[in-house]
C-alpha positions as CSV (number, residue, x, y, z in Angstrom):
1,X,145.7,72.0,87.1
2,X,143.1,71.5,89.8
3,X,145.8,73.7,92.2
4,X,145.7,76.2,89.4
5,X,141.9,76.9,89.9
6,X,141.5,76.5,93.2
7,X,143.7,80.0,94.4
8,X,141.3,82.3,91.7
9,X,138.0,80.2,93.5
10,X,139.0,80.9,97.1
11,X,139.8,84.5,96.1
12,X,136.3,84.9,94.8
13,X,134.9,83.6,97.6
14,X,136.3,85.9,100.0
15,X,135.6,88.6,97.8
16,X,132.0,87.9,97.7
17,X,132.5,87.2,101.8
18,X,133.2,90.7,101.9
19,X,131.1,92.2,100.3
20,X,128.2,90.3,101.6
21,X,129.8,91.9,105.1
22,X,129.9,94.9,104.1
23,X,126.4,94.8,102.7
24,X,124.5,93.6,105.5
25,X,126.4,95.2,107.5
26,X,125.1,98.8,106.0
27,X,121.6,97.1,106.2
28,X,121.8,97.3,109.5
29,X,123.2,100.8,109.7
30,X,120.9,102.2,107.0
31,X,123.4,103.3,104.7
32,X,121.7,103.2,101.6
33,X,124.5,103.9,99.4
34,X,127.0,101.3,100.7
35,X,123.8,98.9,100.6
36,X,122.9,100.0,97.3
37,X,126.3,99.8,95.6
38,X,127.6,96.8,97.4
39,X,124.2,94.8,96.2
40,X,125.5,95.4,92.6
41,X,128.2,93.4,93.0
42,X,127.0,90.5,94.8
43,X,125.6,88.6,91.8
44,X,128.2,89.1,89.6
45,X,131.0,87.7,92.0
46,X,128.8,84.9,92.7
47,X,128.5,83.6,89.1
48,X,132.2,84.2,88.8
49,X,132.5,81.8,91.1
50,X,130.3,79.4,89.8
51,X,132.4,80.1,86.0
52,X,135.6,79.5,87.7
53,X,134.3,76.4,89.5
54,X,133.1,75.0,86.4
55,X,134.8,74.0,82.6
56,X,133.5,74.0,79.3
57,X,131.8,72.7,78.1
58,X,129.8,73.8,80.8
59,X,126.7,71.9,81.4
60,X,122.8,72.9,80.7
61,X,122.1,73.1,84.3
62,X,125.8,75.4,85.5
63,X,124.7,77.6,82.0
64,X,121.2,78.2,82.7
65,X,122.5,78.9,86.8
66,X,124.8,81.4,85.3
67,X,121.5,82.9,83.2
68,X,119.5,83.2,86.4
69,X,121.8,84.7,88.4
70,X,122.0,87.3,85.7
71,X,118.3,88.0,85.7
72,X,118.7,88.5,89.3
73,X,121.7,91.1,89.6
74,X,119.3,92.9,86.9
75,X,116.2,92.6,89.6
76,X,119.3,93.6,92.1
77,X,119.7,96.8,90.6
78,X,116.0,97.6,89.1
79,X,115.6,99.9,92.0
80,X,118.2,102.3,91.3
81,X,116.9,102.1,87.9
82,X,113.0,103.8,88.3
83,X,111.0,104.7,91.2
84,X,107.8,103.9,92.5
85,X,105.6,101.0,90.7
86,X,107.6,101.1,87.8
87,X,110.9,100.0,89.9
88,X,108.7,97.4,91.9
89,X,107.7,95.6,88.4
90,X,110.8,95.6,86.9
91,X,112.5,93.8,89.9
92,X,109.5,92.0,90.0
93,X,109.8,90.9,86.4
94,X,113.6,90.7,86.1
95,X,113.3,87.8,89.1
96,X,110.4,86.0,87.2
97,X,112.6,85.7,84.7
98,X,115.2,84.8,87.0
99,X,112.7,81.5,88.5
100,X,111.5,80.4,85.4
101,X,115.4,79.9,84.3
102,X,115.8,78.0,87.7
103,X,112.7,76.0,86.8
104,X,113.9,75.0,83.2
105,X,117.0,74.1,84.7
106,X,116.1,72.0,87.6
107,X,113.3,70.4,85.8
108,X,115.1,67.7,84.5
109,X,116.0,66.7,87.7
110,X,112.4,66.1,88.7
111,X,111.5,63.1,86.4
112,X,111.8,60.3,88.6
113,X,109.2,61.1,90.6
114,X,111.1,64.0,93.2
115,X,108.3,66.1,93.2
116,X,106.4,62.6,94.5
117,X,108.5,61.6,97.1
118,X,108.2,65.5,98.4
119,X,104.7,65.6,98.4
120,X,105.0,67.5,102.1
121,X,107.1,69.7,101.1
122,X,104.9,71.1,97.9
123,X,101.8,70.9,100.2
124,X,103.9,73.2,102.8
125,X,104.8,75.5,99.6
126,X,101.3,75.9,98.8
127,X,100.1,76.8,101.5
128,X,103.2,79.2,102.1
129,X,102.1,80.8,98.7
130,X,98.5,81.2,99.1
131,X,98.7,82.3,102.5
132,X,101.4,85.1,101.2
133,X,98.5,85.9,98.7
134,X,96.3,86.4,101.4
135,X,98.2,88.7,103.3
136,X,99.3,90.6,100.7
137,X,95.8,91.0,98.7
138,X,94.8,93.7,100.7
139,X,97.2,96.1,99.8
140,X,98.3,94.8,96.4
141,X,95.7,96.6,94.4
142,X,96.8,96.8,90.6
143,X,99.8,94.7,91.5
144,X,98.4,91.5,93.0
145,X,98.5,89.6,89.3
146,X,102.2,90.3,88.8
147,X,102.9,89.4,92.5
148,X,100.5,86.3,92.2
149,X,102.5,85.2,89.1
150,X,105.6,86.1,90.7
151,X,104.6,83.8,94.2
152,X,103.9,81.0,92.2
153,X,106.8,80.8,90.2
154,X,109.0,80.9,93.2
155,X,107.2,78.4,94.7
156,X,107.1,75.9,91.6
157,X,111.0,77.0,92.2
158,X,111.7,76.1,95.2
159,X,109.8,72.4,95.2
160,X,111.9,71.5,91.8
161,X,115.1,72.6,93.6
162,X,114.8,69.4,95.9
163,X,115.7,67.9,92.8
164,X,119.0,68.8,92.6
165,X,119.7,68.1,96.2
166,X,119.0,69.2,99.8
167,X,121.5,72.3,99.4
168,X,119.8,73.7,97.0
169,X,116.5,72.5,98.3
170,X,117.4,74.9,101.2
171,X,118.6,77.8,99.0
172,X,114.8,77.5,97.1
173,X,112.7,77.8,100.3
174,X,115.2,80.8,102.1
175,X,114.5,82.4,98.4
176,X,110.7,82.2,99.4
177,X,111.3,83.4,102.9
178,X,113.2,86.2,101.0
179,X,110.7,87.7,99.1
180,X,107.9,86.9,101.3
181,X,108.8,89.3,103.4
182,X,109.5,91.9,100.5
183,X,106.0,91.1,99.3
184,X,104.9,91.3,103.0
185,X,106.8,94.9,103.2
186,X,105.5,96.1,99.9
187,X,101.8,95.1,100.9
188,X,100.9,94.6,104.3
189,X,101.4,97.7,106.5
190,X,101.0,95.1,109.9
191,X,104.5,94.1,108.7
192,X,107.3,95.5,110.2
193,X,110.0,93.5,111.9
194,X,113.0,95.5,113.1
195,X,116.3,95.0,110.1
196,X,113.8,94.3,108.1
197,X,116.6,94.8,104.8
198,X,119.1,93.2,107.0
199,X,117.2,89.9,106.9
200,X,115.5,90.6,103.2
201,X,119.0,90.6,102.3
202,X,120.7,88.2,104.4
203,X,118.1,85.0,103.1
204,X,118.3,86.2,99.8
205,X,122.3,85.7,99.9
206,X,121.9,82.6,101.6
207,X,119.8,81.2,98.8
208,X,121.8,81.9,95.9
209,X,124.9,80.8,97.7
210,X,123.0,77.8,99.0
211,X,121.6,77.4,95.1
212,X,125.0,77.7,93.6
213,X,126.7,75.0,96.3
214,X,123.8,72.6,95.4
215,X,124.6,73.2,91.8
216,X,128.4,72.8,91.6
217,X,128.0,69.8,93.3
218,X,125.3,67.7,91.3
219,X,127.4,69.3,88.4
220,X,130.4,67.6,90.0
221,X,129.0,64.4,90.4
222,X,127.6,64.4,87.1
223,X,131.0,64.7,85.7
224,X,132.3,62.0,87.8
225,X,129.5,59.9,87.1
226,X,130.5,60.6,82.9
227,X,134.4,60.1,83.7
228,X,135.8,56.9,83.3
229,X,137.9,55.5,86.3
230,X,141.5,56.1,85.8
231,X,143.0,52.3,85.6
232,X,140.5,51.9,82.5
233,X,141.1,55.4,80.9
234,X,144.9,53.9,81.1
235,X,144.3,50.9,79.5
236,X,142.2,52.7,76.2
């Protein structure tokens, strides 16, 4: 059975190899329509993957995952959807949604004291957050609350992700390197490194991938924690 599931897995991996090549790829290149179409795929393969990895009944934490990660193809694609302010706070808002699904599902992994024993790490978010605030405040005008809001739920994020483990500890602070520097390219006109998508793009994939490892495998250990070892489940 476990041979059965493992071909479909590896195929969805590769799949979402390629087109995370392909994507970045036309980053580089500026071809926004390669860019733009392969981005609308990426989040969709990557929760088939987490589906396929996964059986039901599927857990609260792999189910809420699966919820963000559809919040987040729908911030994916906001751009193609309006222009202007309007397409900024719909991604903006369709992500929120996406980090406060993270947060509800990595919370419970927080209440023995995580957040505690991590007390450098949510000093280092602060000050990540605020100084983002900073820089950005300038330019933000109308938009600083939702950004504000936005900055602070991806920090809460990313400290509740140690949680789960140091994968997806990872995966939480690339996702605040991430849209840092979309908030930094949205607001701060000083800010202009060269493949600036390219690397927008490329720490954005690396957290969710990173996310979606760390979740498959406290999912997998939580189901081998529940299982009961083989020479007893023989003897029931």
């Amino acid at each position: 059975m476990k041979s059965q599931r493992s071909l479909p897995i590896r195929v969805a991996w590769t799949v979402f190899a390629l087109v995370a090549a392909v994507h970045l790829v036309a980053q580089l290149v500026d071809a926004d329509t390669g860019a733009n179409v392969t981005q609308w795929f990426l989040m969709p393969v990557l929760a088939a993957i987490v589906w396929l990895s996964t059986s039901a009944p599927r857990s609260r934490l792999v189910t809420l995952v699966l919820v963000a990660l559809g919040f987040s193809w729908l911030g994916d694609t906001a751009p193609d959807l309006a222009d202007g302010d309007t397409s900024f706070l719909l991604m903006v808002g369709f992500f929120l949604l996406a980090q406060v699904t993270y947060i509800v599902a990595f919370a419970p992994y927080n209440r023995d004291g995580t957040v505690r024993r991590h007390a450098g790490l949510v000093a280092g978010y602060v000050v990540a957050v605020a100084s983002l605030v900073v820089a950005c405040a300038p330019g933000a005008g109308a938009l600083l609350v939702p950004a504000l809001i936005y900055g602070s739920a991806l920090g809460v994020m990313a400290v509740l992700s140690a949680g789960v483990g140091r994968t997806a500890a990872i995966g939480g602070g690339l996702f605040l390197v991430s849209d840092g520097m979309i908030a930094l390219g949205a607001f701060a006109d000083w800010f202009a490194p060269p493949a600036e998508g390219f690397w927008i793009m490329a720490t954005y994939i690396a957290a969710q991938v990173l996310v979606v490892l760390g979740v498959l495998a406290r999912d997998r250990d939580h189901h081998t924690a529940a299982s009961p070892p083989h020479s007893l489940a023989g003897n029931g």
